[in-house]
C-alpha positions in Angstrom: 0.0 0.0 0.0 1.3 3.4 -1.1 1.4 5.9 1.7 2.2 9.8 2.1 2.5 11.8 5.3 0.4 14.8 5.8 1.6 17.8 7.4 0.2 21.2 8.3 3.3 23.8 8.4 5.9 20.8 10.2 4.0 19.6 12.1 2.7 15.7 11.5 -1.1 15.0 11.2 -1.6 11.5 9.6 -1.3 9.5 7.1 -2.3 9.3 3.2 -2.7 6.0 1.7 -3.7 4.7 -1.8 -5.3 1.1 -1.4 -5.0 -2.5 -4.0 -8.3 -0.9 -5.3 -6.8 2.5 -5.8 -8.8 5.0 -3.5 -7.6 7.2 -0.8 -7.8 6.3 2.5 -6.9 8.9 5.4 -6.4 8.4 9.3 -4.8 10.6 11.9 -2.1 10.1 14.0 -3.1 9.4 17.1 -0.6 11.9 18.5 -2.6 14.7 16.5 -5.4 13.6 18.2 -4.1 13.9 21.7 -2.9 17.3 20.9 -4.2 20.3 22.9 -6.0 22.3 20.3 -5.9 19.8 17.3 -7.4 20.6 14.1 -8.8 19.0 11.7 -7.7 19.0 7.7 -11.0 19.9 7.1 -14.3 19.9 8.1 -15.4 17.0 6.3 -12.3 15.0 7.8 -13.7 15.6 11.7 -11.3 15.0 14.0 -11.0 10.7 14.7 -9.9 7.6 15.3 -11.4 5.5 12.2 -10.2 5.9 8.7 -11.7 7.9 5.7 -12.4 5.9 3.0 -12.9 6.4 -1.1 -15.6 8.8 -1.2 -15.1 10.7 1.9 -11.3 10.9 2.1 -11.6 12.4 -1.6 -12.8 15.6 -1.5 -10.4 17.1 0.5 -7.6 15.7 -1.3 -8.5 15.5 -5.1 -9.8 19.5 -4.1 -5.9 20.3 -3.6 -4.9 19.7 -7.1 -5.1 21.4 -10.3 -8.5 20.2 -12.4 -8.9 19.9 -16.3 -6.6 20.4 -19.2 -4.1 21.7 -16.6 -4.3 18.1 -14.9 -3.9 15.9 -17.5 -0.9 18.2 -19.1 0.7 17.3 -15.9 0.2 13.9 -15.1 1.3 13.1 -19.4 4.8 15.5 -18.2 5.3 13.1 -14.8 4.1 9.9 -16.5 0.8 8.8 -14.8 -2.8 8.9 -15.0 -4.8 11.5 -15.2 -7.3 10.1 -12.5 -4.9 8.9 -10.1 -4.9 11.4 -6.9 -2.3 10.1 -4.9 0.2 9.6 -7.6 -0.3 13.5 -8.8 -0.4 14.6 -5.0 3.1 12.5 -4.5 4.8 14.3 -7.1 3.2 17.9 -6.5 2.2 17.7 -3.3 5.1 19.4 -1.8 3.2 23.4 -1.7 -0.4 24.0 -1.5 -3.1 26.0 -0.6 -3.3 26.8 3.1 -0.5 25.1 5.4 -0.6 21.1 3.9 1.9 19.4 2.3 2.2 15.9 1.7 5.8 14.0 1.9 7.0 10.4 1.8 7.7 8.8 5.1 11.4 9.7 6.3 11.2 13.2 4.1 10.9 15.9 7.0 9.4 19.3 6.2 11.2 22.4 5.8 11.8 24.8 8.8 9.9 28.2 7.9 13.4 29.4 8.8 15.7 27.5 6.0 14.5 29.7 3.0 15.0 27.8 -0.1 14.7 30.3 -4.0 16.1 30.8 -7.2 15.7 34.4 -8.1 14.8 34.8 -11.8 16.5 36.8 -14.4 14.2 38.6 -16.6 14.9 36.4 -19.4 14.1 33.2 -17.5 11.2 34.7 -16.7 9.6 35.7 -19.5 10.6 32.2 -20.9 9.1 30.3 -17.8 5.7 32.3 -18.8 6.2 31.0 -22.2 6.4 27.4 -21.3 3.9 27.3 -18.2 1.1 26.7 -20.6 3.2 23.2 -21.9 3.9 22.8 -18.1 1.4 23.9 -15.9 3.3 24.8 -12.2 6.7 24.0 -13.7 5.8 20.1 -13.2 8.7 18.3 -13.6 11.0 20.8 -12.9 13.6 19.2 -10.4 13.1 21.1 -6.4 9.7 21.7 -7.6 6.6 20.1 -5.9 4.1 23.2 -6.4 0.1 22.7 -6.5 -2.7 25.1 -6.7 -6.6 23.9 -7.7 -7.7 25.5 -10.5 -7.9 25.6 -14.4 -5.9 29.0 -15.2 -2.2 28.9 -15.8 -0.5 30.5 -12.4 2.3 29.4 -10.5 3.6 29.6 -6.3 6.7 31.9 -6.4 8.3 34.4 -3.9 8.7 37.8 -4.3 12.3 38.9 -2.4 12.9 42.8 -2.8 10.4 42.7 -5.7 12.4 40.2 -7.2 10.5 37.5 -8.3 12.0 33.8 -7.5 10.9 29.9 -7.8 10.1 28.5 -4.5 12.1 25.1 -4.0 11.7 22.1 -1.7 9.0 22.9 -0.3 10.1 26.5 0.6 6.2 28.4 1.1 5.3 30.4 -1.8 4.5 34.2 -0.9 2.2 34.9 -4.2 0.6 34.0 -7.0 1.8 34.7 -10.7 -1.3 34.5 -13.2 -0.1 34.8 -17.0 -3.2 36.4 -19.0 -4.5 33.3 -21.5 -4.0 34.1 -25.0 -7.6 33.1 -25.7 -9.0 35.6 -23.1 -7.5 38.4 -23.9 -7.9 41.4 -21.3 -8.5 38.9 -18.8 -5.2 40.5 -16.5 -6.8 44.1 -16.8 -10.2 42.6 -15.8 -9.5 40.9 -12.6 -7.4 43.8 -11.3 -10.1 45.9 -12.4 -12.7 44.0 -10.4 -10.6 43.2 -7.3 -9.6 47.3 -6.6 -13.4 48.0 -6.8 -14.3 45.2 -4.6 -11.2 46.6 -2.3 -12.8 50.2 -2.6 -16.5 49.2 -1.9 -15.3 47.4 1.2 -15.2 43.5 0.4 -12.2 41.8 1.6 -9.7 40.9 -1.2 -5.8 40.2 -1.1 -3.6 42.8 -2.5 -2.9 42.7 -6.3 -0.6 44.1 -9.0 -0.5 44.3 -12.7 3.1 43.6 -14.2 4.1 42.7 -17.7 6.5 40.0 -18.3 8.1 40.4 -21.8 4.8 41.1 -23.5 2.9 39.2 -21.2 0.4 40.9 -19.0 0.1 38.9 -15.6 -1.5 39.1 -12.2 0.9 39.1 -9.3 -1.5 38.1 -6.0 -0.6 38.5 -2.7 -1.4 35.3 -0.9 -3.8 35.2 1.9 -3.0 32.3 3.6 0.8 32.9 4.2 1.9 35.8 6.3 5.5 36.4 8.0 6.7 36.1 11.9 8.7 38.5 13.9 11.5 37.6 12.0 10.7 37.7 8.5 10.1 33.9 8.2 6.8 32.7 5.9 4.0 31.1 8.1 1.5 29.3 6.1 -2.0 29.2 7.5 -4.8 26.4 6.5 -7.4 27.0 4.3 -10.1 25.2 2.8 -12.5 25.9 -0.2 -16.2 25.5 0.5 -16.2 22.3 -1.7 -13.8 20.9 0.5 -15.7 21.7 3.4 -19.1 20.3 2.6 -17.5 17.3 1.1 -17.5 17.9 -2.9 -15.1 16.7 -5.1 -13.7 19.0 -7.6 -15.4 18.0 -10.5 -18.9 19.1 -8.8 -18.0 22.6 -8.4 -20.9 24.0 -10.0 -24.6 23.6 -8.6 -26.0 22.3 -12.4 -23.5 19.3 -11.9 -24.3 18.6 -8.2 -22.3 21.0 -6.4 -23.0 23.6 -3.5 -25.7 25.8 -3.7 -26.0 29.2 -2.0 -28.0 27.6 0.7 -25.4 24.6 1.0 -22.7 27.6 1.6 -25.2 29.6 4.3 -25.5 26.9 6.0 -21.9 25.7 6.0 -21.1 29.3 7.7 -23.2 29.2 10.0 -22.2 25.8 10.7 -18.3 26.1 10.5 -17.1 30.1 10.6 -16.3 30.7 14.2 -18.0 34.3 13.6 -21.0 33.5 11.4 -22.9 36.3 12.1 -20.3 38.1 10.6 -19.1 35.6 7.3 -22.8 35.6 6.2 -23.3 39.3 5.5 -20.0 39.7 4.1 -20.9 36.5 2.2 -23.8 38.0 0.9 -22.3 41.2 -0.2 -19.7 39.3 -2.2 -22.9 37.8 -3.9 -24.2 41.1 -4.5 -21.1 42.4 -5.9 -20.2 39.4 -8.2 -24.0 39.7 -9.7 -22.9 43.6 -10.1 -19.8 42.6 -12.1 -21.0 39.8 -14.0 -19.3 37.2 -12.6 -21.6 34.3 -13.4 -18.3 31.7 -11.9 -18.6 32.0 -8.4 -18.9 28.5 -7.8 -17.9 26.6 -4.5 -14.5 26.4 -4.8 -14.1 30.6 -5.4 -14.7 30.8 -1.6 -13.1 29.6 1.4 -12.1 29.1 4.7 -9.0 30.5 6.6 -8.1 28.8 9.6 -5.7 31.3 11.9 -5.3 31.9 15.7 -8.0 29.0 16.3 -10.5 30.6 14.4 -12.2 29.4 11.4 -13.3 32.6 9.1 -14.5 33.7 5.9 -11.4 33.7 3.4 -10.9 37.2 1.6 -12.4 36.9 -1.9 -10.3 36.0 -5.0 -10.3 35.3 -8.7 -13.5 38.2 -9.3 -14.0 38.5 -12.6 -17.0 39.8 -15.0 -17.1 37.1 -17.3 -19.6 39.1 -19.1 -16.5 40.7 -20.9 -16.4 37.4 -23.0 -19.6 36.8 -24.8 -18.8 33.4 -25.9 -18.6 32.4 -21.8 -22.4 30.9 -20.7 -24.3 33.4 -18.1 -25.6 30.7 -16.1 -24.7 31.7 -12.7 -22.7 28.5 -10.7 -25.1 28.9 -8.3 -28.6 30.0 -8.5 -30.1 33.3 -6.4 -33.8 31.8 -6.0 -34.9 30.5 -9.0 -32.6 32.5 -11.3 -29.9 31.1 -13.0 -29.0 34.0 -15.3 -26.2 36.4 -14.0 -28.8 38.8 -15.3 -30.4 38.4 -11.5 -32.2 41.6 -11.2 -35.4 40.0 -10.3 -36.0 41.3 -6.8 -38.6 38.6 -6.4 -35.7 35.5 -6.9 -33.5 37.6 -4.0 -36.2 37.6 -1.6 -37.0 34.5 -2.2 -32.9 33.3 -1.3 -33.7 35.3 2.1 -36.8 33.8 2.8 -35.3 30.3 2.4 -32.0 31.0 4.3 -33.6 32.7 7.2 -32.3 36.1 6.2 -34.3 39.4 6.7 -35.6 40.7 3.7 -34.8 44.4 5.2 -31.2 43.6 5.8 -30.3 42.0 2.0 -32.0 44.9 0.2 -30.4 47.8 2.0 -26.8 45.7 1.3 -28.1 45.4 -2.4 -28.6 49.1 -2.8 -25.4 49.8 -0.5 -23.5 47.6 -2.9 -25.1 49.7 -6.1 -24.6 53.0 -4.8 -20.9 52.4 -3.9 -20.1 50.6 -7.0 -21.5 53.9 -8.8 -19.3 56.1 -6.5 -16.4 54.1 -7.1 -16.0 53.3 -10.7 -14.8 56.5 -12.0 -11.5 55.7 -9.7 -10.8 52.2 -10.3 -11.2 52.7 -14.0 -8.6 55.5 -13.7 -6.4 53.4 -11.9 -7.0 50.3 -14.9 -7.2 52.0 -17.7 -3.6 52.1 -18.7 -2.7 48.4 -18.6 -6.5 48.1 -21.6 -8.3 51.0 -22.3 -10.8 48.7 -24.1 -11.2 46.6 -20.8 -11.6 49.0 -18.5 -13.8 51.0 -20.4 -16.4 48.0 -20.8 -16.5 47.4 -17.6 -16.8 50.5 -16.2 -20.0 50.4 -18.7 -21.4 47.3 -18.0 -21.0 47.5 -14.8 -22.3 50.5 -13.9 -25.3 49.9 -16.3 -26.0 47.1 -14.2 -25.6 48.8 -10.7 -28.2 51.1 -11.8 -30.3 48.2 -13.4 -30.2 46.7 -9.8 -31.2 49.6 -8.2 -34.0 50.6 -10.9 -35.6 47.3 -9.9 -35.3 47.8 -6.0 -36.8 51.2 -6.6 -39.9 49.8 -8.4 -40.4 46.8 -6.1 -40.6 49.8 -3.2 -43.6 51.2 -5.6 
């Protein structure tokens, strides 16, 4: 039987195995589970004695790992299948989201202290940009165990004096470099765009920076879920997505193939954040504001938990997009507001309907709906100034579209009030 250790930060928490049969099977050590203030991988892996088997070790797991095209380029570079977990989390397993890594028995962790990079020259990187499509998170590449769920091109590095440098053996990554997709072009200028106006309306986001490589525009995200000690060392803290939470595998991210709903994530916060009565507003404005922008891919894996200081908490909000910018992209919405599946939600009837179900005062959602409009509307003219030099054409749709559809929204909360 195959086996890998799991860690969070250096510290040992169980064991990884891959059966005759081929699933995953997970247990804790017991010494984790004698451990003053344990906690669990996730909250579908509750703290226990008994193993996790097939379907319910999975979720977590298989929700670590890059999904799609970006999946099976990999596992054809390393030399195994596609739908094998455990052999893609043995060779990539090394940096993840939040504080896991996975390691074979004997390999110890690195100390936060022992940094391990290779800075980049400008050439190197503008050719490792070049070839990430062909090798998605430099798979392959020897000191390099990197994964990050997801379909998009990006890749773990570290930024040292604005330098920016390949994180090796297992070294924590300190942000996220996302090459713009040829095939969605203005997509770079479009997520900065969206995530400064989210920042200015008051939703919590990480911080972000346009840069071109070459002639390559690129995100540059700060991560979340790493933050440094007194002494300058990289701390990574545990995170989950909400799919991982509730117990989805990856490939059911979306509600029209099984996956969360917005009641499935309510409930989950109320269930799970150590503050719900917090998370839940703030989850609902992000709602709000990804219906504003257009964002009809909000789907259960764009949101997530951070674990820090022995709280469990609403993660800030990341890849916001208006998808709308592409035409050919659908504008179903990954998960339904009522009974409305269009991104076009500007029925007020379908919103009070999602507060009726969830519990939520009617009252309370439409003053954040026409809170959201009205500083959307204030904001725009700023953030487009602030975009408008890395795509004119970008930033001027959206400041269009989105502001046509702030006012839309508020249009239809006005005659709803008549």
């Amino acid at each position: 039987m195959n086996s890998l250790i799991v860690y969070l930060n250096a510290e040992r928490v169980g064991t990884l195995e891959q059966n005759d049969s081929g699933l995953l099977e997970f247990f804790y050590d017991q010494a984790w589970l004698e451990k003053p203030g344990a906690m669990p991988l996730s909250r579908s892996l509750p703290l226990q004695s008994e193993v996790f088997r097939g379907k319910k070790a999975r979720p977590f797991f298989a929700g670590i790992l890059p999904e799609e095209q970006p999946r099976k380029t990999i596992a054809k570079i390393l030399g195994i299948s596609d739908t094998n977990d455990f052999a893609m989390l043995e060779k990539i397993g090394g940096e993840c989201a939040g504080a896991v890594s996975l390691l074979p028995e004997g390999t110890a962790p690195i100390d936060s202290k022992d940094t391990r990079r290779r800075k980049l020259t400008e050439p190197e990187l503008i050719n490792l940009i070049d070839e990430l499509p062909g090798r998605p998170l430099m798979a392959g590449t020897d000191g390099l165990r990197l994964s990050l769920a997801g379909v998009q091109d990006k890749l773990p590095i570290i930024v040292h004096n604005n330098k920016i440098c390949l994180p090796l053996d297992g070294t924590p990554s300190t942000h996220i470099l996302k090459p713009e997709p040829n095939h969605f072009s203005g997509l770079a200028t479009n997520e900065i765009f969206c995530m400064t106006l989210a920042r200015a309306v008051g939703l919590n986001v990480p911080n972000v920076e346009y840069r071109l490589i070459g002639k390559k525009p690129c995100i540059l995200v700060q991560r979340y879920d790493r933050t440094n000690d007194e002494n300058g060392s990289t701390i990574r803290h545990h995170q989950e997505d909400f799919c991982q939470a509730l117990g989805f595998p990856p490939e059911r991210k979306y509600q029209a193939e099984g996956g969360p709903t917005l009641s499935d994530c309510i409930s989950l916060l109320q269930d799970w954040s150590t503050t719900p009565v917090l998370d839940i507003p703030n989850f609902i404005n992000g709602q709000i504001f990804n219906v504003l922008i257009g964002n009809a891919d909000a789907h259960g894996k764009n949101f997530s938990f951070l674990y820090s200081g022995g709280k469990r908490r609403l993660a800030p909000y990341y890849d916001l997009v208006s998808t709308l910018a592409w035409p050919n992209i659908s504008k179903n919405l990954a998960m339904k507001i009522g009974s409305c599946k269009s991104v076009s939600a500007f029925t007020i009837g379908d919103w009070k309907k999602m507060a009726n179900k969830n519990g939520l005062g009617w009252p309370m959602i439409r003053e954040r709906m026409a809170e959201n409009c009205h500083d959307i509307l204030n904001e725009l003219d700023d953030v487009q100034a602030q975009t408008i030099e890395y795509s004119k054409s970008m930033a001027t749709l959206l400041h269009k579209t989105i502001g046509g559809r702030a006012t839309r929204m508020l249009d239809a909360l006005s005659d709803k009030d008549k």
